[in-house]
N, C-alpha and C positions, 0 to 999 in steps of 0.2 A: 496368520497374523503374528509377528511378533513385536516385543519389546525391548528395545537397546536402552542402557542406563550408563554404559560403561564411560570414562574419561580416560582418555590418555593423550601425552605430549602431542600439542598439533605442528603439523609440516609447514614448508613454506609458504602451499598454496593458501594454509587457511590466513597468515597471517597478512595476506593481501587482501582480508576482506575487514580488519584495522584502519585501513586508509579510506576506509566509508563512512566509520563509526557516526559521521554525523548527519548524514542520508535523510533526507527527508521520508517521515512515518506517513505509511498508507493504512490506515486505520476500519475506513470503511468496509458497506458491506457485499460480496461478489457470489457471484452462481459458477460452478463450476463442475466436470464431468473428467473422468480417467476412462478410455474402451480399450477391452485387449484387441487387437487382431483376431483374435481367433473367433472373436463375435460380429465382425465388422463387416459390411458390404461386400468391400474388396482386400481383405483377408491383413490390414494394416493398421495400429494403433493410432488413438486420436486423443487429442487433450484441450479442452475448451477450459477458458475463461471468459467469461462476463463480469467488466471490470468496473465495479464503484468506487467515488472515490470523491471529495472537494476539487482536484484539478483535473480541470475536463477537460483541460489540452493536451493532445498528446502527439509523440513523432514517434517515429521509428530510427533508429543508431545501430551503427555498424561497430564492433568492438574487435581488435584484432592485437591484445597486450599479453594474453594466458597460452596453454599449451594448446587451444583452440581456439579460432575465430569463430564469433558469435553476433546473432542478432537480437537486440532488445526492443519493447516498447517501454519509454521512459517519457517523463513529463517533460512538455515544451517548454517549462518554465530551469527548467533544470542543467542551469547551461554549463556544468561539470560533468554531468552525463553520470551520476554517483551511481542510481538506483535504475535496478533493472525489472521490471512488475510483470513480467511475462518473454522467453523470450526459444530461442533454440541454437543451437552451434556446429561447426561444422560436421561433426561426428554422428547427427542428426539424434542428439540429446537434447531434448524440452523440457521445459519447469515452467509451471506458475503456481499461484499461491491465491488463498484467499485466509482470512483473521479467522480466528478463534478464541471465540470468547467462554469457553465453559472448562479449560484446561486451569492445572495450576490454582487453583482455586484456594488452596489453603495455605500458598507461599503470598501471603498479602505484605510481606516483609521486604519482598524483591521487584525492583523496578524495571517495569517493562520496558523496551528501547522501540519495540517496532521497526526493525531495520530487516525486515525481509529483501524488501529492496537488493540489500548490498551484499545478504546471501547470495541469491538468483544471480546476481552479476557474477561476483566470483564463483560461484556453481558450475556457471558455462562457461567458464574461463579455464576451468581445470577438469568436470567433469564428462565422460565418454558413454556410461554406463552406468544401469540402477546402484551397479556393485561399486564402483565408484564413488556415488551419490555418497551411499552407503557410512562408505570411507569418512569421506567429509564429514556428515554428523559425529559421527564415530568420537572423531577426533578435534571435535570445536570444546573450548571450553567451557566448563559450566560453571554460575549457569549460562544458558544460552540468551534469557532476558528476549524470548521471545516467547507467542503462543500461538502458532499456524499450521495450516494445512498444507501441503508443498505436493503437486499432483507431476509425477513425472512419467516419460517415456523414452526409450531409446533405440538404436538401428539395431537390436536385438531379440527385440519382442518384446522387452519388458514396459510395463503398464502399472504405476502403483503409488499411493496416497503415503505421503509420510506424516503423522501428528505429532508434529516436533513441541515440545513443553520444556519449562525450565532445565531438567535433567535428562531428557532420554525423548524416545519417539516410538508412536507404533506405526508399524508397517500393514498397509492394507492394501493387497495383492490383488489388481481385477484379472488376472491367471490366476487364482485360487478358484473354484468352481462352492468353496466353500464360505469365502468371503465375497464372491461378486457372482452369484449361480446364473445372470443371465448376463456377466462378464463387462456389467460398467460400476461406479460407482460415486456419484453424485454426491459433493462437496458445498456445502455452504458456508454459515458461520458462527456452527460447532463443531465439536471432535465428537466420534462415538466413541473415543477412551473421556471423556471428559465428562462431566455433571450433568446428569440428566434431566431435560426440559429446560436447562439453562442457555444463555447464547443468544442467536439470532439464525432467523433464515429458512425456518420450519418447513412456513407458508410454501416459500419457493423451491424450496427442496421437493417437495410432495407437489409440484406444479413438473418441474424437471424429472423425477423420477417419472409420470403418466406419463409426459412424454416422450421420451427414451424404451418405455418398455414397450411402449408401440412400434415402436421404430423399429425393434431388437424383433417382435414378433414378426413384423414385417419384412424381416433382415433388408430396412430400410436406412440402417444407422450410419450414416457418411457427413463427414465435413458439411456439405450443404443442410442436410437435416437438421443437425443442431444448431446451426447459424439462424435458420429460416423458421426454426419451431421450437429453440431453444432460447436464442439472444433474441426474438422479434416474437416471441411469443406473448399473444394478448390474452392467454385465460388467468384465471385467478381460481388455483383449488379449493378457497375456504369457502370461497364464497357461489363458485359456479358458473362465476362469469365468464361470458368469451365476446372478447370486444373485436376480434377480429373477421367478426362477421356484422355486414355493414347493416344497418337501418335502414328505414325508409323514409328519415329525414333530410331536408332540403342538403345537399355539398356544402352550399355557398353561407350556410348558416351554421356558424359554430356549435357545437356541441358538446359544453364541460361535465366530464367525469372524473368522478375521485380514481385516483391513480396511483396504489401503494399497495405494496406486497407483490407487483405483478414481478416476472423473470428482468424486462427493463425497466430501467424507474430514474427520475431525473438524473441523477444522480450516476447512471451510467457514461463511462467514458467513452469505452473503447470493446470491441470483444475479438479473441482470435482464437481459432481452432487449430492445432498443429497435428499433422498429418501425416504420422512417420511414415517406416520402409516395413517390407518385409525383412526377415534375416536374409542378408544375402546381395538385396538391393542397393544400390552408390547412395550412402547417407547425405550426397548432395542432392537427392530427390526429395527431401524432406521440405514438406512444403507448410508455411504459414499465412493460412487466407488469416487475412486481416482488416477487420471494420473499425476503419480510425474515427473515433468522433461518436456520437450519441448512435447506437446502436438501428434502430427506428429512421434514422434518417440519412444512414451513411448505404456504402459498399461494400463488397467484398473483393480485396486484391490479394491475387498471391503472391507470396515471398519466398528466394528462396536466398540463401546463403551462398555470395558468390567470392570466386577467389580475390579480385580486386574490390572487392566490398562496395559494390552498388547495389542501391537501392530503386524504388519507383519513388520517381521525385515528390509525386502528390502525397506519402508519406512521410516526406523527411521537412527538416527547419524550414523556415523561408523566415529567411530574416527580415523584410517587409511588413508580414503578416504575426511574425509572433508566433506562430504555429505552423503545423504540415497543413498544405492546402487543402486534404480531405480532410480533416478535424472541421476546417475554416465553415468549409460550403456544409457541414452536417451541422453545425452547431448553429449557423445562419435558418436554417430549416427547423430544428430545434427548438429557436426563441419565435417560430411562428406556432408548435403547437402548444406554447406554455402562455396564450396571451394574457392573462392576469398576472401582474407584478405585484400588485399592493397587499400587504399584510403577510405573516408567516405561515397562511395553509395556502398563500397561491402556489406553492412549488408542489400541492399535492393532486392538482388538475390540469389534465391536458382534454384540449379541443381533439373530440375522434375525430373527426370528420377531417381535421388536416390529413390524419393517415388512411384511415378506413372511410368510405363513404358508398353510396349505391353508384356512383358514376363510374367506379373504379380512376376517380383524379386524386386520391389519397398518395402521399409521401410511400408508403408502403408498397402500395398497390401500381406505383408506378416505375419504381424502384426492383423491384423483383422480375421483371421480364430480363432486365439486361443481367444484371446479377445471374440468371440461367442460363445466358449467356455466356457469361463469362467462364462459369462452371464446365460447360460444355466446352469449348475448346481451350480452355485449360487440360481438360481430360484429354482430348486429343493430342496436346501437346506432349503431357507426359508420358503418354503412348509411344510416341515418337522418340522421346531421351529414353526412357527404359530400354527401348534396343537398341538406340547408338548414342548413348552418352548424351548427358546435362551440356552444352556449351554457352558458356558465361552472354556471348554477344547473340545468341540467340534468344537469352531471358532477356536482354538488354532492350531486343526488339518488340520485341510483347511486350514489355511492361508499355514503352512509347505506346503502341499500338493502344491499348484499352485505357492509357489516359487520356487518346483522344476520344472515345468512344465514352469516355465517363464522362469526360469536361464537356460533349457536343450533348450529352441527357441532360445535365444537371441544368446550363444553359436553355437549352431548348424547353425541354420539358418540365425543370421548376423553376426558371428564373433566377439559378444562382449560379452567379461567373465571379470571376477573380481577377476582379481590375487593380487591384491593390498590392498585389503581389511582385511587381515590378519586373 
């Protein structure tokens, strides 16, 4: 663990992250995980967010302005492209970030800005490496007028939380065997440099840690695990609940449950897990599965960073719709398990029975066979670039390919197509 305080004159890069200054603030609250490789499945770091947040729409953008081209997830309302809330770059350098609310605490003098956003953009626009990373804080000015968690990894092994606060930041190393002994390190929204018992995010902290340390026991801990039992997880540790084991009431009859503190909660946008390289490995294998849209009722597609910067279209603008078409069709799914509107505790019940029920015709339940799917030869694919190279027109294909295979489920099997889209 340590702790940087130091200021000194910042470089060019930092002062391109000025031209954000007025970035729309992501305030809400997120779940989130840092793993080193050396504890992981297949021997490669990983970095989950599960992202809350007021706008629940979101695309994915191609950035290509800094000493690296990068891919962001950024709000579909945000049509400057300012703020970047999760993303990775070509060097197979990832960031995301979730609030901290128990830092700083005694600087009540200075005003927060909430501009993580415009960090994380210019982060991956100049950053290669932790050491790098590093650098940047280093050299930003203080104070920083920020209070967050910033979970990073790179095509070198490195894996580690930074608790960045008004003057400085502590470093929390999941390579430390002394900071992370079973080598992850679960993020919410406090710091453990910050005030204690203050903040937010306890519940689901202690929801994410059981499940993680299962995984680790299991040496089951991969991109799919945490998507499927960390972003879609139905238990609740305070309370004991686990909704994702169905009942033996009717499908066809709605079922409201109180629905708060869980890992996803309305309020979830989007979640992605980045999935670097070993040392050694082409940092264009670094791959971004990515669930655009309410986490419960979306997919998992992977992304990787290519030289002419495409994308899989179902994740990007459509200016028709307002949004990336997989936001469209999760969020359409979405407003069917929230069906109470009226009064300010309806956004704390959802209908289980749209995603879990005994018939297995739940959102969830139905959702998850092709998603293993897709996981599965994805795997194969990468099998295939790790020993002759990533080629751009070959992701190009695949992506086509499991858009159709998404757009023929979601049609087929929940009734949601995209006529609108033009």
């Amino acid at each position: 663990m340590r702790v940087k305080t130091c200021c000194r004159p910042f470089p060019l890069y930092v002062l391109l992250m000025l031209v954000f200054l007025f970035s729309a603030v992501d305030l809400f609250s997120c779940t989130s995980v840092v793993v080193s490789g050396k504890y992981t499945a297949n021997g490669r770091p990983l970095l989950w967010k599960n992202r809350d947040t007021k706008t629940l729409n979101n695309k994915l953008v191609y950035f290509d302005f800094g000493k690296y081209s990068f891919v962001g997830m950024v709000n579909s309302n945000d049509s400057l492209n300012k703020s970047v809330w999760m993303g990775m770059n070509s060097a197979g350098f990832a960031i995301i970030n979730t609030a901290s609310y128990n830092l700083n605490l005694a600087d009540t003098g200075i005003k927060q800005t909430g501009h993580e956003g415009w960090l994380m953009k210019a982060a991956l626009a100049s950053c290669g490496s932790l050491e790098d990373f590093e650098h940047f804080l280093d050299t930003m000015a203080r104070p920083t007028r920020m209070t967050t968690n910033l979970g990073v990894i790179d095509a070198h092994g490195g894996a580690a939380y930074y608790e960045l606060g008004f003057f400085g930041y502590t470093k929390l190393d999941a390579n430390d065997p002394k900071v992370a002994p079973m080598g992850y390190i679960v993020q919410t929204n406090y710091s453990f440099a910050g005030g204690k018992g203050i903040g937010a995010g306890y519940i689901r902290y202690a929801t994410a840690d059981a499940q993680f340390r299962q995984a680790m026991v299991r040496n089951e801990m991969s991109a799919q695990y945490i998507l499927q039992q960390g972003s879609r997880c139905l238990k609740h540790s305070l309370t004991g609940v686990d909704l994702s084991v169905p009942d033996n009431g009717d499908p066809a009859t709605q079922k409201m449950v109180w629905f708060e503190d869980f890992i996803p909660r309305k309020s979830s946008a989007s979640a992605v897990v980045i999935e670097g390289v070993k040392p050694g490995e082409s940092p264009a294998l670094t791959t971004m599965w990515t669930v655009m849209g309410f986490p419960l009722t979306s997919v998992a597609i992977p992304v990787w960073v290519t030289p002419h910067g495409k994308l899989p279209s179902l994740l990007t603008y459509n200016d028709k719709l307002k949004d990336s078409p997989m936001c469209h069709m999760a969020l359409t799914l979405k407003d069917r398990c929230y069906p109470v509107k009226w009064g300010s505790s309806a956004k704390k019940y959802i209908d289980i029975h749209a995603l879990v029920n005994r018939d297995g015709t739940g959102f969830v339940q139905i959702i998850r066979p092709l998603e293993n799917r897709i996981f599965a030869m994805t795997g194969e694919k990468m099998q295939q670039w790790r020993e002759k190279g990533i080629k751009e027109k070959e992701v190009t294909e695949y992506w086509d390919q499991l858009e159709g295979m998404i757009r023929e489920m979601y049609s087929k099997d929940l009734g949601v197509s995209l006529k609108d889209e033009g």
